[in-house]
N, C-alpha and C positions, 0 to 999 in steps of 0.2 A: 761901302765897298762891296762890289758882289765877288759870287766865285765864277769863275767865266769859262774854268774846264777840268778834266781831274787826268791821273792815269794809275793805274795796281797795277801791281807788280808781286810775285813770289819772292821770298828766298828761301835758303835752305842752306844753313850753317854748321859747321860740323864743332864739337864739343870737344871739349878737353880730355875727357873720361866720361863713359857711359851713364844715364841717371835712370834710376829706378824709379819709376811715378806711379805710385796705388798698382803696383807689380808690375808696372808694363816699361822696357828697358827702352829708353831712348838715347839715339846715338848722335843725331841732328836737330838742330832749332830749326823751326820750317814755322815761317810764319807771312805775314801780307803789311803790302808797304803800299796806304795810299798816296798820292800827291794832289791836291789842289789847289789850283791856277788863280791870279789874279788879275789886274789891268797892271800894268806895267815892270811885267816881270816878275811880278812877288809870289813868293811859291811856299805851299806849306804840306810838310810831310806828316803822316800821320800811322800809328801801327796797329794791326789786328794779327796777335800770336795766340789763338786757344792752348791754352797747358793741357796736355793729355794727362787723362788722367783726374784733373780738377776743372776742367771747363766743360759744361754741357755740350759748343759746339765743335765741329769738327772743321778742319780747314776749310774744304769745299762749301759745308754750309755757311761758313764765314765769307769765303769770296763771291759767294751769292749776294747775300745779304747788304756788305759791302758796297759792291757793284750798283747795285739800284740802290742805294744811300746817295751815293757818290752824284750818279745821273739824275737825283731829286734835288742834290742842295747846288745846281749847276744854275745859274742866276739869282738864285737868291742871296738877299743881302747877309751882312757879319754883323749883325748888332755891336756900337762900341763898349757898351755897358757891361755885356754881357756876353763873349761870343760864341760860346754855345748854344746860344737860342738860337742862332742861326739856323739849329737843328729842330727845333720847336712849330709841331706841323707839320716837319719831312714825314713823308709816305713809311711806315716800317719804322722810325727811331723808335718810339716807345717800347717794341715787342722786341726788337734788335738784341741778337746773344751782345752779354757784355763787353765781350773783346772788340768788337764791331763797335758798340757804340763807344768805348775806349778809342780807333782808330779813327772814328770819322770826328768825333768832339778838336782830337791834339790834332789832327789834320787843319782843322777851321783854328783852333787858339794859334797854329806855328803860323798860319796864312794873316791870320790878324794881325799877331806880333811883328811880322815882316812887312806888312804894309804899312803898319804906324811907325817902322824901326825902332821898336824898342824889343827888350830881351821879352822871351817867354817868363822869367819869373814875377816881373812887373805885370803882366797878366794876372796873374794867381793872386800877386798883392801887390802894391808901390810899395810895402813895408820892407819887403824879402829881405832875408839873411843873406850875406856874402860868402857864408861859409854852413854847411850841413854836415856836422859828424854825424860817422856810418858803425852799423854793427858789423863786424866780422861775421864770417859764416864757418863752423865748424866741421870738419866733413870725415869721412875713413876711418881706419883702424885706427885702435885707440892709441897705438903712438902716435898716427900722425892728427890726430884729436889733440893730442896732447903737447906733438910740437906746434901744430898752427896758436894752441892759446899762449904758448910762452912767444910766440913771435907779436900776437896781435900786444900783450901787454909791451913789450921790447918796442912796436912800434908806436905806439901811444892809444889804440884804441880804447873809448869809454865803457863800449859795449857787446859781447859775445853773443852767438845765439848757436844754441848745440842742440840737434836733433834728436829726440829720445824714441821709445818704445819701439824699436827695431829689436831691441835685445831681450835677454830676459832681464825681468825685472831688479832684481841683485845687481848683475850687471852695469846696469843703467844708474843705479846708486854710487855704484863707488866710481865708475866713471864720474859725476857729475861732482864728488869729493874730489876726486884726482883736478881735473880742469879747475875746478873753484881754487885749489891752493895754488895752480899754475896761474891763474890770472891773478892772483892777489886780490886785493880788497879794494882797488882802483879802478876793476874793469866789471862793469854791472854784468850780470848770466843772466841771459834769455834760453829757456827751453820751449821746443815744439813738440809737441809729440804727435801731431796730425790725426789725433783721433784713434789713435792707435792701440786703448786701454778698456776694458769693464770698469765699473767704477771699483769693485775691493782689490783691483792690481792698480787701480790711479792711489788707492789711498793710500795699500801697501806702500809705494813710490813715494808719492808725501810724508810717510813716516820717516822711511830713509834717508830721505834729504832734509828731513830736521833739523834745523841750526847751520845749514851749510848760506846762505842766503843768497836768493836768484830775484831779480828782476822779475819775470813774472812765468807762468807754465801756459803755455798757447795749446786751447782744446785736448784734452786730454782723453776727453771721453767719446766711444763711438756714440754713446747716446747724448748728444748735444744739451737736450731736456733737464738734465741731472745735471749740468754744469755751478745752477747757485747752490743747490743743495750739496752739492759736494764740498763747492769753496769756504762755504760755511761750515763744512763738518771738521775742515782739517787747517783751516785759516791761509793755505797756499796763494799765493795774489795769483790769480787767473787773465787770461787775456782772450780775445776771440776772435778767432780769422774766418775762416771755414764760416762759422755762423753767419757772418756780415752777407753772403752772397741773399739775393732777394729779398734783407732787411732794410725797409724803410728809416729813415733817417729817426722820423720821430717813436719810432718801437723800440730805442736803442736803452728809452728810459727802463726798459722792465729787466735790465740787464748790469744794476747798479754792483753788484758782485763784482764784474769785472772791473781791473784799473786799469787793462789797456786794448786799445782795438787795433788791430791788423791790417792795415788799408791796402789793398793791392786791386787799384782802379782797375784792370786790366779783368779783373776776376769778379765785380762786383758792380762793373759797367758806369766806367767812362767816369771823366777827372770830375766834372760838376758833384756829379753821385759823392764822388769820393770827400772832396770840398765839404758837400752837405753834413757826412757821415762823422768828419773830423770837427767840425765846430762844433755838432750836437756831444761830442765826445767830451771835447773840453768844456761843455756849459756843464755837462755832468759829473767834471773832474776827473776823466779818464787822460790818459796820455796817446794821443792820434801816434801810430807810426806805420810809415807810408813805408811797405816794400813792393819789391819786384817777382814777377812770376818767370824769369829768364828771360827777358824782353830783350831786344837789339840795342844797339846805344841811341836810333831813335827812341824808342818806349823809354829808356832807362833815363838819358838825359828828361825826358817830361815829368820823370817819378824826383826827382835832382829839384830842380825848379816847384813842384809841388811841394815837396817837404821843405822849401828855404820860403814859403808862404806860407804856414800852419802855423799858426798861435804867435806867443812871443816869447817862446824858448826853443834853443834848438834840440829835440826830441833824437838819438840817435836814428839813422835811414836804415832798414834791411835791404840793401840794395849790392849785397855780394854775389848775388845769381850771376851777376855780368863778368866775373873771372872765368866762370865754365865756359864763354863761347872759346875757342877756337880764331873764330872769323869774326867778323862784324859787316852791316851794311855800311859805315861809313868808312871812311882813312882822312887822316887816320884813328884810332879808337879813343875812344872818349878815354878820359887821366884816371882811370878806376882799375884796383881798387885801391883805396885810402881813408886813411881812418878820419879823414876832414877833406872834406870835398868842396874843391873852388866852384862857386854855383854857376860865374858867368863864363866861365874857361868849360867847365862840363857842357852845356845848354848850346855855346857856341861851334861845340866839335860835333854837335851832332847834325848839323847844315849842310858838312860837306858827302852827302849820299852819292853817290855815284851809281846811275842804275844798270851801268856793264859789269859793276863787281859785286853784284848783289850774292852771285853765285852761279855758276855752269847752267845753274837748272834755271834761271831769274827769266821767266818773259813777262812780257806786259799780257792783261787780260783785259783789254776795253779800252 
């Protein structure tokens, strides 16, 4: 099967409530939506949203990039084996910002999938899960921190993930006391802290939440470096997100401290990458969990399908970013958010794009 044409496209979606990313206030999702073409109809959508703030590249340098991706893989074949290689060779994929090569990979795997008819998660594996539980996302003032975890226990969720180091330290203690007794002892606590810490305020912090028990604490330190030496100093089960960007698959060994990695393709360049990063994860005995960086329900449904392919347990999804849109590019929105997520009902709602309601601002660029 070759690809026999492509077309991008903008959007620009508006949010539910304002987000703050590494200080800078974002009020819209604004991201790129490619599509390429098959022989008899079959069409495959594919996403490029740089996170401001966490992505090197900026939109424009994205739709650049993109663009001449798009015009390189335009007769070339879809390998069945493997349909990413389809990209293997294109002019620009190897040096490509990750979001790019995130948008042009699910572009080529959704065109595969639809020329063979079969779902996108049979792609990823014939094995896939039929069902993905998701972690909550925990967000606001501490009441409403504090209502979302007795709703997420109420509605069945496994798994919570609460933002930390925005506060003062103290703060951020008893907050994670308070939520731990609201979720009970049936819904695992994920903390993020984004880097947010020196190491004697991460330890402080570790001190504090002694005997409260969390699931694991994602980068806590601005010095990345310090991450085993600290996990060893205080016993905290660590996780690593942020680090994952430009780490090769096989470097992941020197990182045996952590029990869990952070997968967010989109930030770390494109589902293969990600694929690679989570097997190495589980040879190492780490726990792969595949989240979202605010993706559309095209990105988000790929992230859906990816995580019902990883291993052979279902690992909960970070994939609550997708309650902040507002809008969506498809209609109608993918069945999110849910503390178990149907994989083939998710995967399927994201087909129906519509490139007139992308958004007021949506033209095509090529």
């Amino acid at each position: 099967m070759k690809v026999t044409g492509f077309g991008l496209y903008r959007f620009r979606l508006p949010l539910t409530a304002p987000l703050v990313l590494k200080g800078e206030t974002v009020r819209h999702r604004e991201g790129l939506l490619l599509r390429l073409d098959g022989a008899g109809g079959a069409v495959g959508w594919g996403e490029a949203s740089p996170l401001p703030g966490f992505s090197r590249e900026v939109l424009p340098e994205a739709a650049r990039e993109l663009h001449g991706l798009a015009e390189s893989v335009v007769g070339r074949g879809v390998p069945e084996a493997r349909p990413g290689a389809g990209l293997d060779g294109a002019p620009g994929f190897t040096d490509a910002a990750p979001s790019v090569r995130f948008g042009c990979e699910l572009a080529l795997w959704n065109l595969y999938a639809a020329a063979r008819g079969v779902a996108l998660p049979e792609v990823v594996s014939p094995r896939f899960r039929a069902v993905v539980p998701a972690n909550g996302l925990l967000a606001g003032s501490p009441t409403e921190v504090l209502g979302g975890a007795r709703r997420m226990r109420a509605e069945g969720y496994e798994a919570a993930k609460l933002k930390v180091g925005g506060r003062p330290v103290g703060e951020d203690v008893a907050l994670v006391r308070t939520v731990r007794e609201a979720l009970g002892g049936d819904v695992s606590l994920r903390l993020d802290a984004n880097r947010a810490w020196g190491t004697q305020e991460a330890l402080e912090f570790a001190r504090g939440i002694e005997g409260v028990g969390i699931e694991y604490l994602e980068e806590p330190l601005e010095e990345p470096a310090d991450l085993g030496s600290f996990a060893r100093a205080c016993g905290v089960p660590v996780a690593l997100d942020e680090s994952l960007v430009g780490m090769a698959p096989e470097a992941l060994g020197a990182h045996r401290y952590a029990v869990a990695v952070v997968i967010k393709p989109s930030l770390i360049g494109g589902l293969s990458r990600a694929l690679d990063l989570a097997n190495r994860a589980l040879d190492l005995g780490m726990r792969p969990v595949v989240s979202s960086a605010y993706e559309s329900g095209v990105g988000t449904a790929a992230l859906v399908a990816l995580a019902a392919g990883i291993g052979d347990e279902g690992v909960p999804a970070g994939l609550d970013t997708y309650r902040r849109l507002a809008g969506d590019v498809i209609e109608p929105r993918l069945p999110l958010p849910a503390p178990r997520i149907d994989v083939r009902e998710t995967v399927e709602a994201a087909h129906d794009v519509v490139p007139g309601r992308l958004s007021p601002e949506a033209e095509p660029i090529g």
